[in-house]
MARBA-3410 file (N, C-alpha, C, O; in Angstrom, 1 decimal):
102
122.0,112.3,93.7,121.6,113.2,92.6,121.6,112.5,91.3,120.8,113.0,90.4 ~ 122.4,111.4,90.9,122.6,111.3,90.0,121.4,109.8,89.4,121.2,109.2,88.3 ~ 120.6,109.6,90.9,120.0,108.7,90.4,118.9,109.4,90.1,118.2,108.9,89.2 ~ 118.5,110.7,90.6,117.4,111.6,90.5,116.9,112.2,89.1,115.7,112.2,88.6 ~ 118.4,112.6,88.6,118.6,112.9,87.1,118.1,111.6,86.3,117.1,111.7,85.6
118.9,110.4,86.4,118.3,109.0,86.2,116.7,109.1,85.4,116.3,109.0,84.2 ~ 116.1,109.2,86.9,114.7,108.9,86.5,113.7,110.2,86.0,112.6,110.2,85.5 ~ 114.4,111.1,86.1,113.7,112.3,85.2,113.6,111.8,83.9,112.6,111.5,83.3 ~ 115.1,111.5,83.6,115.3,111.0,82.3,114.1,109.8,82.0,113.1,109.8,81.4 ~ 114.6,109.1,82.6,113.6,107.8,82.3,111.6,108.0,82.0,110.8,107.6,81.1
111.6,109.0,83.2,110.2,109.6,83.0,109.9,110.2,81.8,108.8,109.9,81.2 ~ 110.7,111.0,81.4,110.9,111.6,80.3,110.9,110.6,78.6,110.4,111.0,77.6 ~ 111.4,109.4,78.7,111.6,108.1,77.5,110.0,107.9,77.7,109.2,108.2,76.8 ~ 109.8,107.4,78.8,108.4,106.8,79.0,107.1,107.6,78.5,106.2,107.2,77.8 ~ 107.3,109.1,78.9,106.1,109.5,78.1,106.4,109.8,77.0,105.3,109.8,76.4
107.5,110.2,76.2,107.6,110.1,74.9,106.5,109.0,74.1,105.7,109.3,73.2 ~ 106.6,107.4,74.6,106.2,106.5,74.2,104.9,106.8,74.0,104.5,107.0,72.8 ~ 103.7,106.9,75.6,102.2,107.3,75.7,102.3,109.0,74.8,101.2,109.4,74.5 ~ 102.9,109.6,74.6,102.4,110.6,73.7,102.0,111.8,74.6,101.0,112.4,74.4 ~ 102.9,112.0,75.6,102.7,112.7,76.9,103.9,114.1,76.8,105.1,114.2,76.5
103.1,114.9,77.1,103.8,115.8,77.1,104.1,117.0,78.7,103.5,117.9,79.2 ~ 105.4,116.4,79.0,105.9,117.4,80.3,105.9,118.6,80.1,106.4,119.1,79.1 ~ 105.3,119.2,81.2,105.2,120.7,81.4,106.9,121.3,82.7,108.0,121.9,82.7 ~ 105.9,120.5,83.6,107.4,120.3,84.2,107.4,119.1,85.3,106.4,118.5,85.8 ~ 108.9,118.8,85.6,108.8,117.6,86.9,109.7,117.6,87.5,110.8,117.8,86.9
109.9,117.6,88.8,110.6,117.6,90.0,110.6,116.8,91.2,109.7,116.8,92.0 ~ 111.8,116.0,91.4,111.5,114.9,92.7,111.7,115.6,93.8,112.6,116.4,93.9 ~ 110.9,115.1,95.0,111.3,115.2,96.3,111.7,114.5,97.1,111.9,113.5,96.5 ~ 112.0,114.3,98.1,112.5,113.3,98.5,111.9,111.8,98.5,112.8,111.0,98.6 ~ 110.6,111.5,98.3,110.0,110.6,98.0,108.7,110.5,97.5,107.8,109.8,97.8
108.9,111.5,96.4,107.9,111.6,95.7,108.3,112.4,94.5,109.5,112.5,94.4 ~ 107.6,112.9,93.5,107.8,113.4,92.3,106.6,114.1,92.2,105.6,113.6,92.7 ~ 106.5,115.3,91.6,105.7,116.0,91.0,105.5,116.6,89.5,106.4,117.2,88.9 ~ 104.9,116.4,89.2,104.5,116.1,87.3,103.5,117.0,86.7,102.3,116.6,86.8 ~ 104.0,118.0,86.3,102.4,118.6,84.8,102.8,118.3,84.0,103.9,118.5,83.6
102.0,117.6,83.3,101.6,117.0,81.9,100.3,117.1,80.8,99.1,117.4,81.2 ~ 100.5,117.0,79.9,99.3,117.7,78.9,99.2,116.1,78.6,100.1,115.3,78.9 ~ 98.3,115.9,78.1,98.1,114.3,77.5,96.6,114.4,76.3,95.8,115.3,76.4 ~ 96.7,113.6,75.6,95.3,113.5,74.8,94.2,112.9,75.9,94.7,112.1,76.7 ~ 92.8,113.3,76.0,91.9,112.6,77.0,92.0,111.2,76.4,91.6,110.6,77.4
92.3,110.3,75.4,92.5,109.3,75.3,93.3,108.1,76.2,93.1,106.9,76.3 ~ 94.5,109.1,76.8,95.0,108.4,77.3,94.9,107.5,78.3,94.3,107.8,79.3 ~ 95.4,106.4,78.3,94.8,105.3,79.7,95.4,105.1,80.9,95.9,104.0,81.2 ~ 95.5,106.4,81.8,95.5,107.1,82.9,96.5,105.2,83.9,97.6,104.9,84.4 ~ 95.3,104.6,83.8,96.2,103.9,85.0,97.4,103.1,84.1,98.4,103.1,84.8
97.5,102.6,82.9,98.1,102.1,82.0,99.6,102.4,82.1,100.6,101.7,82.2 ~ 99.3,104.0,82.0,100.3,105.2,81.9,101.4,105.0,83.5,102.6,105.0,83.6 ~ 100.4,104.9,84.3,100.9,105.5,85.4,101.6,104.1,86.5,102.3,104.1,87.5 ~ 101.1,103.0,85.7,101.5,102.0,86.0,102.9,101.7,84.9,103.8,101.0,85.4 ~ 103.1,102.0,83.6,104.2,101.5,83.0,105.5,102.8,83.5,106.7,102.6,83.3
105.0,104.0,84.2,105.6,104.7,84.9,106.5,104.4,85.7,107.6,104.6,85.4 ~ 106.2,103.8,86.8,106.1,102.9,87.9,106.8,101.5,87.5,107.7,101.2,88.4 ~ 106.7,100.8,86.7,107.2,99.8,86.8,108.3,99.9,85.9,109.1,99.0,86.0 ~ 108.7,100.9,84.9,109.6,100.3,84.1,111.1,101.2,84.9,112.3,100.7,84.9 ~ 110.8,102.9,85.5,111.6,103.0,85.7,112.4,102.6,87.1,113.5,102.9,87.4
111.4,101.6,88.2,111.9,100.9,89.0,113.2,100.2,88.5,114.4,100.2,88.8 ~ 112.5,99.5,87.7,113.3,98.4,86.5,114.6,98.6,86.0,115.5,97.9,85.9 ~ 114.4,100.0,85.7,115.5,100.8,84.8,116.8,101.5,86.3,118.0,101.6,86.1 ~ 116.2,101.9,87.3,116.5,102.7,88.6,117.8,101.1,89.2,119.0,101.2,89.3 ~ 116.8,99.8,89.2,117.5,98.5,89.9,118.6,98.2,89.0,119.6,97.8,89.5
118.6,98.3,87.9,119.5,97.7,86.6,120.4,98.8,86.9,121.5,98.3,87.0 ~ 120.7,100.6,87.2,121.5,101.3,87.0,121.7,101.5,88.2,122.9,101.9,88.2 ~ 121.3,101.4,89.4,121.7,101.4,90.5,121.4,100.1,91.6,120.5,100.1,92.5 ~ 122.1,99.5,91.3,122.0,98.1,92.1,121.9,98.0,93.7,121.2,97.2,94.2 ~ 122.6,99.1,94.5,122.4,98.9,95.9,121.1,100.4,96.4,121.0,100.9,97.5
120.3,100.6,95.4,119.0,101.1,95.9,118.1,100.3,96.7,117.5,100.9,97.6 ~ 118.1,98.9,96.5,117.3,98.0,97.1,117.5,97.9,98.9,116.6,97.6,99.7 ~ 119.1,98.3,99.0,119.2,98.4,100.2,118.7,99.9,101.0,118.9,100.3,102.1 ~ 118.2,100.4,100.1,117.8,101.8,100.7,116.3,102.0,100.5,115.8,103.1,100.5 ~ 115.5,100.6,100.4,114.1,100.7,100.0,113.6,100.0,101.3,114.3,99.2,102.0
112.1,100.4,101.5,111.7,99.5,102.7,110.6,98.4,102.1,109.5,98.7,101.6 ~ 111.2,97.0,102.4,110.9,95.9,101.9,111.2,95.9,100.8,110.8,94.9,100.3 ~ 111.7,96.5,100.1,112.3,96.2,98.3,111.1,97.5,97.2,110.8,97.8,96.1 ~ 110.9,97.9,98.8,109.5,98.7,97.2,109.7,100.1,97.0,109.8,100.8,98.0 ~ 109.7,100.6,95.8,109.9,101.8,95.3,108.7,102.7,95.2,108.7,104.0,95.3
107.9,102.1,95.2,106.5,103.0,94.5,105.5,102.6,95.5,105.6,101.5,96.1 ~ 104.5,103.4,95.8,103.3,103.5,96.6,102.4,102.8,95.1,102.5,103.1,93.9 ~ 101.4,101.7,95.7,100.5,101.2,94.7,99.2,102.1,94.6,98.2,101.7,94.0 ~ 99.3,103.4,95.1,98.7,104.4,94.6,98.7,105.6,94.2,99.1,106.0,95.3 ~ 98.6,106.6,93.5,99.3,108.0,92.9,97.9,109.3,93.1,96.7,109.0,93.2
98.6,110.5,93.2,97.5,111.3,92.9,97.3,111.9,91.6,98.2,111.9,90.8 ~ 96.3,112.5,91.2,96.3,113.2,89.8,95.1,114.4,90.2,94.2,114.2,91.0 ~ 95.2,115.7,89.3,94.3,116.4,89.7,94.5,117.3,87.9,95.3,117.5,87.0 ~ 93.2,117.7,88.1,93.2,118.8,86.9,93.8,120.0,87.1,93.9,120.1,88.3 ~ 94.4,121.0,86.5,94.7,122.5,86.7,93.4,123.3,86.6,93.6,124.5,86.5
92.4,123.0,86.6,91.4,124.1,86.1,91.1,125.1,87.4,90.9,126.3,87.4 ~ 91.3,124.3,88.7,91.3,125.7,90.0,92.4,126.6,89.9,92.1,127.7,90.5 ~ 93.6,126.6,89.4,94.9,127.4,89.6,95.4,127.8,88.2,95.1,127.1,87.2 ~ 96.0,129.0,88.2,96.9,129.2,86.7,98.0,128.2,86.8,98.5,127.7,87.8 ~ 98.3,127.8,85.2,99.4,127.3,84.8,100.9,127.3,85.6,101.6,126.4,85.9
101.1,129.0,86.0,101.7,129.3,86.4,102.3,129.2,87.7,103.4,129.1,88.1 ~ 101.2,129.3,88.3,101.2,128.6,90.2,101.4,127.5,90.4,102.1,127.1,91.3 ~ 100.5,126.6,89.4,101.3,125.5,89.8,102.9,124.7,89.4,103.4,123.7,89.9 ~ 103.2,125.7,88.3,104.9,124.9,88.0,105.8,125.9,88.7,107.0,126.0,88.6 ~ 105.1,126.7,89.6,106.2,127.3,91.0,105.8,126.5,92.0,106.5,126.6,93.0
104.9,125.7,91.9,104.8,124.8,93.3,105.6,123.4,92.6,106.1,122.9,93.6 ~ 106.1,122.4,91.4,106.7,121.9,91.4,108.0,122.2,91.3,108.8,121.3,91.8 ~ 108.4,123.3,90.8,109.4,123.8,90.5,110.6,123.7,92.2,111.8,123.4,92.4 ~ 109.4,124.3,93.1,109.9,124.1,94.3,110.1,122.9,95.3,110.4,122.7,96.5 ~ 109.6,122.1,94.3,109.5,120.1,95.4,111.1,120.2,95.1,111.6,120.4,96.3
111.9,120.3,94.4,113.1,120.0,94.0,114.4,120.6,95.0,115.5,120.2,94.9 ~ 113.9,121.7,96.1,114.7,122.6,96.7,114.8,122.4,98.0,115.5,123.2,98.6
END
């Protein structure tokens, strides 16, 4: 749990930086789920790649024997999903992340 908390946090520094704004986010067991508001400016793989790499970074530096609990040393899938809200309310979908967490 406490590495979980960890990387919310971290998630959380990181889009401060891109100018990203959480709606809400919740990990599952190996994965995370994220609403976020962003300017269309933003540069989507940029983003989702300094995501990815810094809080690995940040995860290895504060928890050192994670590596033994990774397969082959890797944290992250070298691919992510992203989708618009415009089929669902706001609201349906931060009861479906709200529940990755439970």
């Amino acid at each position: 749990m406490k590495g979980l908390y960890f990387l919310k946090q971290k998630v959380r520094e990181i889009n401060e930086s891109f100018d990203v704004e959480i709606i809400d986010l919740e990990c599952d067991n190996d994965h995370f789920h994220m609403i976020f508001k962003a300017k269309p400016t933003l540069d989507i793989p940029r983003y989702i790649n300094a995501l990815k790499t810094i809080s690995f970074r940040e995860l290895q530096r504060n928890f050192p024997n994670i590596k033994k609990q990774l397969w082959k040393g890797i944290l992250w899938s070298p691919s992510y999903f992203l989708a618009t809200t415009g089929q669902v309310t706001l609201d349906v979908l931060k009861r479906y992340v709200e529940n990755q967490g439970k």
